[in-house]
N, C-alpha and C positions, 0 to 999 in steps of 0.2 A: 504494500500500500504506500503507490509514495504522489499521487495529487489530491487537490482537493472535491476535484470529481467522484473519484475515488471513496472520499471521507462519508460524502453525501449520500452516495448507491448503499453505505452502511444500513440496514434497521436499524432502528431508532437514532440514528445520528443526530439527523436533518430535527428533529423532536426536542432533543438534548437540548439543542444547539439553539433553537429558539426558543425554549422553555430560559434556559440560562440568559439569553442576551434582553431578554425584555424582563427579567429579574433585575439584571444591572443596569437598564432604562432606568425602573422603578427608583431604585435605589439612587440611583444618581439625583433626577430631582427631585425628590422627596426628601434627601438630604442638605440640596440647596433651600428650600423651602423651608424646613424645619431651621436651617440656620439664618437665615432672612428672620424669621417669625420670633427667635429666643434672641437673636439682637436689638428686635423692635423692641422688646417687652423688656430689657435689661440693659442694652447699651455698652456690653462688656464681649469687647472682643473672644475674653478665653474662654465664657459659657457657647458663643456662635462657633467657636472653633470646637466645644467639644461637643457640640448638637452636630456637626458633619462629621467628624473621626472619630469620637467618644467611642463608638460601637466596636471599631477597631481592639482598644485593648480589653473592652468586656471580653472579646474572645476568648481570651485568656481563662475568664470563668468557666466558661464551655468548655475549650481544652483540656479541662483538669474535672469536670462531672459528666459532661453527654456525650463525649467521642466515641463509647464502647458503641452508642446506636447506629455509628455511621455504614457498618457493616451488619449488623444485628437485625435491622429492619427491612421489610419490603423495601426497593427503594422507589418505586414509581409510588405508592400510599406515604413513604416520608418525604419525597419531594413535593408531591402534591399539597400534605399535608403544613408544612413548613411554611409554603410561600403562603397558602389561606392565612398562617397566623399574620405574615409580614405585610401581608395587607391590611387585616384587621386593627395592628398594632399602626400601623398609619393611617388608617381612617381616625382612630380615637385619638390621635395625635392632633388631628382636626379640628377637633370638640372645640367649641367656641368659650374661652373663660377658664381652660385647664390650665392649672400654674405649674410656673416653672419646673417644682419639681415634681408635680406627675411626667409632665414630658418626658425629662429622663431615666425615670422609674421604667416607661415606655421601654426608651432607647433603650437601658441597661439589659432584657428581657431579650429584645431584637438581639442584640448585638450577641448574648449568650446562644441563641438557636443560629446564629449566625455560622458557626464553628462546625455543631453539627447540618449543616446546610450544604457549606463545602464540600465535607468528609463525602458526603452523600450524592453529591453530583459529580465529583473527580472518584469517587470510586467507581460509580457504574458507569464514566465515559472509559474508566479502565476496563470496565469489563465487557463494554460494546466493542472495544476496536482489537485488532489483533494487536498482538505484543510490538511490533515494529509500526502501527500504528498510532500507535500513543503520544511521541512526540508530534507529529505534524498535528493532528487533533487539537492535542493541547497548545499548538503556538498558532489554529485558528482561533481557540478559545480566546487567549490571550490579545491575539489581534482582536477580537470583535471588544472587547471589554475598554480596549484603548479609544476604540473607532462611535464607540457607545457614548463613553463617559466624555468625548470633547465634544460632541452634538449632545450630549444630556445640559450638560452644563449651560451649553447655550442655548437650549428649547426653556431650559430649566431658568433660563435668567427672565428671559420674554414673558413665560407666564406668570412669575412673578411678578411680572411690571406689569401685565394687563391684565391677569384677573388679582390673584391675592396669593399671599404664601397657605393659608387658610385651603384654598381652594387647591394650586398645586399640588398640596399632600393628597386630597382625595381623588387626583387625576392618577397621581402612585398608587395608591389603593386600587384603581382599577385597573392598570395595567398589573401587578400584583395580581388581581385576580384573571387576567389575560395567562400570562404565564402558567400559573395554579392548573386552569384549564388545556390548557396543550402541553402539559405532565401528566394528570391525567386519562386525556384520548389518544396523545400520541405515543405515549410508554406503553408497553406491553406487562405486566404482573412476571415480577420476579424474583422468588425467593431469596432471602437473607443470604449475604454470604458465607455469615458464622452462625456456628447455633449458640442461642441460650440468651437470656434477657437483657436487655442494658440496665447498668448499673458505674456508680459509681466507681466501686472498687475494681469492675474489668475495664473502666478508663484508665485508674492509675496503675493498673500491670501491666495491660497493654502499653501504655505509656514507658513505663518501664521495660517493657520489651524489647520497643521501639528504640531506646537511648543507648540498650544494654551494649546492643554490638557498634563495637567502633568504627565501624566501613560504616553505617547507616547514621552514625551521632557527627561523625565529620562532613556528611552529604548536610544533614539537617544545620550546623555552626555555619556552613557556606552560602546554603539557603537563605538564613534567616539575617545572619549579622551584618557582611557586606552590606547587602540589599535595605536591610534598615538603616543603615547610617547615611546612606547617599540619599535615600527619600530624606533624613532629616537636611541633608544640603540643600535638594530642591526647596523645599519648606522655607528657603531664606531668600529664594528668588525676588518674592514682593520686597523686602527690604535690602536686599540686592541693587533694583531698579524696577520700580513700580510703574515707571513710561513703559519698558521694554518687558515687565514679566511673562505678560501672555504670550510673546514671542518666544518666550525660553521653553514654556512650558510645553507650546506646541511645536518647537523643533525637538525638544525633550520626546512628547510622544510619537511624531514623525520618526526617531534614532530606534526607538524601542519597537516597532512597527517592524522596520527596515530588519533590525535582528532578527526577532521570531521568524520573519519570512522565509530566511536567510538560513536558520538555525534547521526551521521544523523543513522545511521544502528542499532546501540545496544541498547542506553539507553532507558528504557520504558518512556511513555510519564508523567508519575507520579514522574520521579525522575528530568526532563528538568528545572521546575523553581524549584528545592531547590539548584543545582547544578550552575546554575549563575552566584550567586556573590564567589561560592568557585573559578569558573572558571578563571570570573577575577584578583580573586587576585592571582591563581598560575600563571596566563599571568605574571608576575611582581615579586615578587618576591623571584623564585631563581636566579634572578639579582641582588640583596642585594650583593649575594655573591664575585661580582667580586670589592668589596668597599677592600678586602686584596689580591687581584691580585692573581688570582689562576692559578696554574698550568692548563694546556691545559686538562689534563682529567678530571679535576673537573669542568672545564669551560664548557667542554663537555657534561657533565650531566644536570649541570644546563639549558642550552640552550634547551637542550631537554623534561627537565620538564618544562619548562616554556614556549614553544612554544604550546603542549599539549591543553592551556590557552585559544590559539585563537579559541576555538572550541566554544565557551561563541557566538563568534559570529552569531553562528549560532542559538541558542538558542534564543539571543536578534530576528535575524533577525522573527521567527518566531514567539516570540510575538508581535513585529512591526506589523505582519500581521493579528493577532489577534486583533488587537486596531484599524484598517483602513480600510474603508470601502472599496468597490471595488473597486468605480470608483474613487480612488486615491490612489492606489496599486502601479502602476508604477511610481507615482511621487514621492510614500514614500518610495520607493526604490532607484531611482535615487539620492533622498537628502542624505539617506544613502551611497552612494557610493560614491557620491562628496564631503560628508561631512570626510568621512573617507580619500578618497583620500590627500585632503586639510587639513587633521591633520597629517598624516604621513609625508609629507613635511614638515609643522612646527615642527612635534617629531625632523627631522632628522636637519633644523637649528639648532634650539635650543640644541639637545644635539651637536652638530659639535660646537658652541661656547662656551658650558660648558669645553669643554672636551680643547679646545682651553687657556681655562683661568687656568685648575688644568691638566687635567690629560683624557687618555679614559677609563682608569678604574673606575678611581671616578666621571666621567660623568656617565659611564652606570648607576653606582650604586644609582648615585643622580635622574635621569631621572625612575630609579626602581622607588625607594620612594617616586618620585611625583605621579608615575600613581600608589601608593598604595594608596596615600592619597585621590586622586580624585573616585575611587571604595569607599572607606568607606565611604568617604561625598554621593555618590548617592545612596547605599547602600538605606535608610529608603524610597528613591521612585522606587525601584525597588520589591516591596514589590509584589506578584500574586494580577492580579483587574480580577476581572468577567468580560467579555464581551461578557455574551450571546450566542449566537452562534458563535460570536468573527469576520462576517464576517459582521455585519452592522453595522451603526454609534454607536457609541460612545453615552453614556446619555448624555441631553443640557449641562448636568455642565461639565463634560469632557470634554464637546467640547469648550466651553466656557473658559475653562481654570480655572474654578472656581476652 
């Protein structure tokens, strides 16, 4: 399987794949909205910034109590089931007079099903496509969620401005319920991948499972660290240059585009793990460079080669899948997505106080050079492991953590 003709002629792909992308519609301006609407009422930047990414590190709650379900459950009735709440949970969001902290009562709730939502969509796009499938799949996903969120953003600003934030949340709401319905009718019913109930305590073994072996805990430090410290770079762009940001953001997302395409469609499968650790370290840095405050067209370039970077993720993701067994696919996917989620939030503190204390140039530049230094430290466990057919467990010692 190697176009995206190909991807589509898949059962249930084409289902997935819209069920997923008008999820990230919803989410997108329903999140502009909800942050428009908790600025109106407060006035405080860092409540509007945590009514659009708040949900982000709630995942973290999720990762650590619901992930055992991501496998555990039908997953066309948890998919289906899931988005019904995230629209209800945005309708009430709507409610005329609900204060502040009901709102993020809300949010906090969303953001925890959010983790198990992931787990549960990147497990059964792993279980639809065939194993050398997986990458290209996953770097259409990738692209639409980019190609989503810059047209959400800006559908999302308009309706704002011409109906109400009020109203925009319950256009989410029913796109939410759009998606609900073409999971669904266009999923097919199909058994759990693991047996036995979700629970707490088999998130945190599984969890623990997941960490145990160190070919799979050095995929996951790659995944998650880089990647979240460079989003806290971007995160400085407005204070960067607030004339020129949106230009950053969408050569940003144009670089990141360009990769996936690049990564999931072109590269033969023999060049994927020596490419890697080149990958993460161009994710970082030509950020170095904004340490002598460059002009706007050199800022420009760099942004673009360094975004290029994020394409590493796909690459890890596929060997994530390589190291884990089936019947915890969708949990070792969901941990990556909450894990990642809940590092980009701390990238984006953590550079918002550097930058607080010197400068946003010499934030970026500093927040560069740590996520250079954290790629070179995992660098020696990122080294190619054999994993046999790469779709069953792990040998004891791997698993074991030995």
């Amino acid at each position: 399987m190697c176009t995206y003709q190909e991807l589509f002629r898949t059962p249930e792909f084409t289902p997935l794949f819209l069920a997923s992308s008008a999820q990230t519609a919803a989410q997108t301006i329903s999140g502009l909205a909800l942050g428009t609407l908790v600025f109106g009422q407060t006035g405080s930047p860092l409540l509007s910034s945590l009514a659009m990414f708040g949900p982000a590190l709630a995942q973290v709650i999720g990762a650590t109590t619901l992930l055992s379900g991501a496998d555990r459950l039908p997953p066309r009735a948890a998919m289906t089931g899931l988005t019904l709440l995230f629209g209800l949970g945005t309708a009430v969001q709507a409610v005329p007079g609900l204060p502040v902290w009901a709102l993020f009562l809300v949010l906090l709730c969303l953001g925890v099903l959010g983790s198990l939502s992931g787990g549960v969509r990147y497990g059964l796009l792993n279980e639809i496509l065939a194993r050398e499938g997986y990458l290209l799949g996953r770097s259409l996903f990738n692209m639409s969620v980019g190609i989503i969120q810059i047209c959400g953003f800006a559908v999302g600003g308009i309706l704002v401005s011409t109906l109400s934030p009020r109203a925009t949340l319950l256009l989410g709401a029913a796109v939410y319920l759009l998606a609900a319905m073409v999971s669904r009718f266009g999923l097919t019913r199909r058994p759990p991948r693991a047996v036995g109930r979700p629970s707490i305590a088999d998130t945190w073994r599984n969890n623990a499972r997941l960490w145990s072996a160190p070919p799979r805990r050095y995929v996951y430090l790659a995944l998650w660290v880089p990647n979240g410290l460079i989003v806290g770079v971007e995160s400085l762009y407005i204070p960067y240059n607030p004339q020129y940001a949106g230009l950053l953001f969408a050569v940003g997302a144009l670089g990141m585009l360009a990769g996936d395409t690049i990564a999931g469609r072109f590269l033969p499968p023999r060049l994927r793990e020596r490419l890697v650790v080149p990958l993460c370290l161009l994710l970082a840095a030509p950020y170095l460079v904004f340490a002598i405050n460059p002009a706007i067209p050199i800022a420009v370039v760099a942004v673009l080669l360094a975004t290029l970077g994020y394409s590493a993720s796909l690459l890890l993701q596929d060997r994530l899948m390589a190291l884990t067994p089936d019947e915890l696919s969708g949990h070792a996917l969901g941990l990556h997505t909450s894990g990642i989620l809940a590092l980009q939030g701390l990238g984006a503190a953590l550079a918002g106080a550097l930058a607080e204390a010197t400068s946003p140039a010499t934030g970026m530049a500093a927040i560069a050079a740590l996520s250079l230094a954290v790629t070179l430290a995992v660098i020696p466990g990122l080294r190619p492991h054999r994993t046999g057919s790469g779709k069953g467990p792990l040998p004891a010692a791997a698993e074991d953590g030995a």
